[in-house]
N, C-alpha and C positions, 0 to 999 in steps of 0.2 A: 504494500500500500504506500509507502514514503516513498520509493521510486515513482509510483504512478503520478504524487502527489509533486514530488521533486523536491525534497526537504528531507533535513537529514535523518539517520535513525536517533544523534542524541537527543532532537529534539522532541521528539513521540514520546522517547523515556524519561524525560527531562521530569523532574518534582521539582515544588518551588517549598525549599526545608525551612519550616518555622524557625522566627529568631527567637528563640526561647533562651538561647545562649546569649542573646543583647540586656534581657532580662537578669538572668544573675549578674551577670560582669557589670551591669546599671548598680546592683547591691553593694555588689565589692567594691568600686568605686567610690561609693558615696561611705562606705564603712571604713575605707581606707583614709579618707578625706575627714571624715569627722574624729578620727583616731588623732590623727595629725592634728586638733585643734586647726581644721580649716587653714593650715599651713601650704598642705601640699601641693603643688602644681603639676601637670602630665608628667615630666620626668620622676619624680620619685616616685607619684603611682604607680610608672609606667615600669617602674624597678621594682618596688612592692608587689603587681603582680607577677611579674619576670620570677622573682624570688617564690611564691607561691605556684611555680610551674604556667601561665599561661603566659602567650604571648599576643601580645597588642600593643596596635600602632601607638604612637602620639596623638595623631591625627582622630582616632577613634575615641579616647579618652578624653581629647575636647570637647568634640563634639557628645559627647553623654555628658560631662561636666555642666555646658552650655544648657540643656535640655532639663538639666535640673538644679540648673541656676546658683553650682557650684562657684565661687571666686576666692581665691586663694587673697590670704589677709596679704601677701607681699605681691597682688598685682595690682592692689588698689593703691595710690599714689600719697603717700605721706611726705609732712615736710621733715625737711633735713636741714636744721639750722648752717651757715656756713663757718665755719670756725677758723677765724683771723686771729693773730697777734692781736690784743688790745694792747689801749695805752696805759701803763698801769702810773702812772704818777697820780701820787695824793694830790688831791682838791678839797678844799675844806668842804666840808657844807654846812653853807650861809643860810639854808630855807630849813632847815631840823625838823621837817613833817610839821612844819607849821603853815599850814596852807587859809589862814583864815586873815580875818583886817590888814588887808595890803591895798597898796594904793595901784593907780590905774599905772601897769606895764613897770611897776616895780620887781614883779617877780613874772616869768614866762615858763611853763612846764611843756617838757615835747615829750611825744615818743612815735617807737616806730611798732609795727606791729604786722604781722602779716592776714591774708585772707586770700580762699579760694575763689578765683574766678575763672568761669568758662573749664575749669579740669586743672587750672596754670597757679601758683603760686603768686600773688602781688603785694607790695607794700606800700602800707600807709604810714605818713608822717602827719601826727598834727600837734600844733602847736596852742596851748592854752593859757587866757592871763589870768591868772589867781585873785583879781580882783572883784570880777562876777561869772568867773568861771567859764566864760567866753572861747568858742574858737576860733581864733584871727587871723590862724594858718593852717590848711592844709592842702596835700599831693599824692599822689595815687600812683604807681606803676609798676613793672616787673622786676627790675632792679633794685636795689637796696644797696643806693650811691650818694655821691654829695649833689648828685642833681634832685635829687628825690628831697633831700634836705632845703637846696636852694628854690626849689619852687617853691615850696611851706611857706620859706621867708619871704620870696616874695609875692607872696598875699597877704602880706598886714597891711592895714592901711594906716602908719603910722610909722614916726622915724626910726630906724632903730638903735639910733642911740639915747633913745627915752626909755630903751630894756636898761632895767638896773641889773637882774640879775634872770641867769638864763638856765635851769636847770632840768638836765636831763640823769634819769637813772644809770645808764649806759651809754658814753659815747666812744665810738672808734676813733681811733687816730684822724682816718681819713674821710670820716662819715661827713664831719662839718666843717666846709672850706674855711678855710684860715680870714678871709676878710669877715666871716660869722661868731670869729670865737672872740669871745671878752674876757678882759683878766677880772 
């Protein structure tokens, strides 16, 4: 009959075999996965079940991962602070957490601070006058430079050399261009 038909014999014999075998190795995976404390990513499962005698792709273990909305706690994107030489010289501090009755731009508080945008890491600089607790500066962007600083400054609408005093918790060497720093 397959000659008559013109089609081969495997395909008359041909079974389409249940994937019942997608099903457990779906189990192992996710058992493996949650062992790991949501650690693990295709490679080490894909070594986990190698070790337990089965072999499968990478390729296969993503895609079941994907399907049951596995992610691995080191694919999702954390910040990493950058770690520079600071400056360490002593500076007195003139404000001693005393943040209350000061006069207008006698005292100026910054900081920097980051947040997610769009998936990307950004920083913000603002700057606040301690006299009604005011933001008179702030700047927004990807970098955490002295340009990110010099725009803050320049958004105040005021001179600034009526900042008496200019305090931040942390600054880098190079964070605050030298025509910004006050003795």
């Amino acid at each position: 009959m397959c000659a008559v038909l013109n089609i081969s014999r495997s395909t008359y014999y041909y079974e389409v075999k249940a994937k019942v075998e997608d099903e457990s190795l779906a189990q192992d995976i996710i058992r493996i996965f949650k062992e790991s404390r949501n650690n693990y990513g295709t490679r080490k499962i894909k070594k986990k079940l190698n070790d337990e005698g089965k072999v499968v792709s990478r390729r296969k273990i993503g895609r079941i991962m994907r399907e049951n909305g596995l992610v691995s706690t080191y694919t999702i994107a954390q910040y990493k602070p950058h770690k520079k030489p600071s400056n360490e010289d002593l500076t007195a501090n003139e404000v001693k957490r005393d943040f209350t009755n000061r006069e207008q731009l006698e005292v100026v508080v910054s900081d920097l601070t980051y947040v997610r945008v769009a998936g990307k890491w950004n920083y913000v600089c603002i700057l606040i006058d301690l006299f009604n607790r005011e933001i008179i500066g702030y700047s927004a962007g990807p970098k955490k430079d002295a340009i990110l600083v010099y725009q803050a400054f320049s958004r105040i609408n005021a001179k600034l050399n009526d900042i008496s005093i200019f305090h931040t918790d942390y600054a880098e060497e190079n964070t605050i261009p030298k025509f910004f720093q006050m003795a």
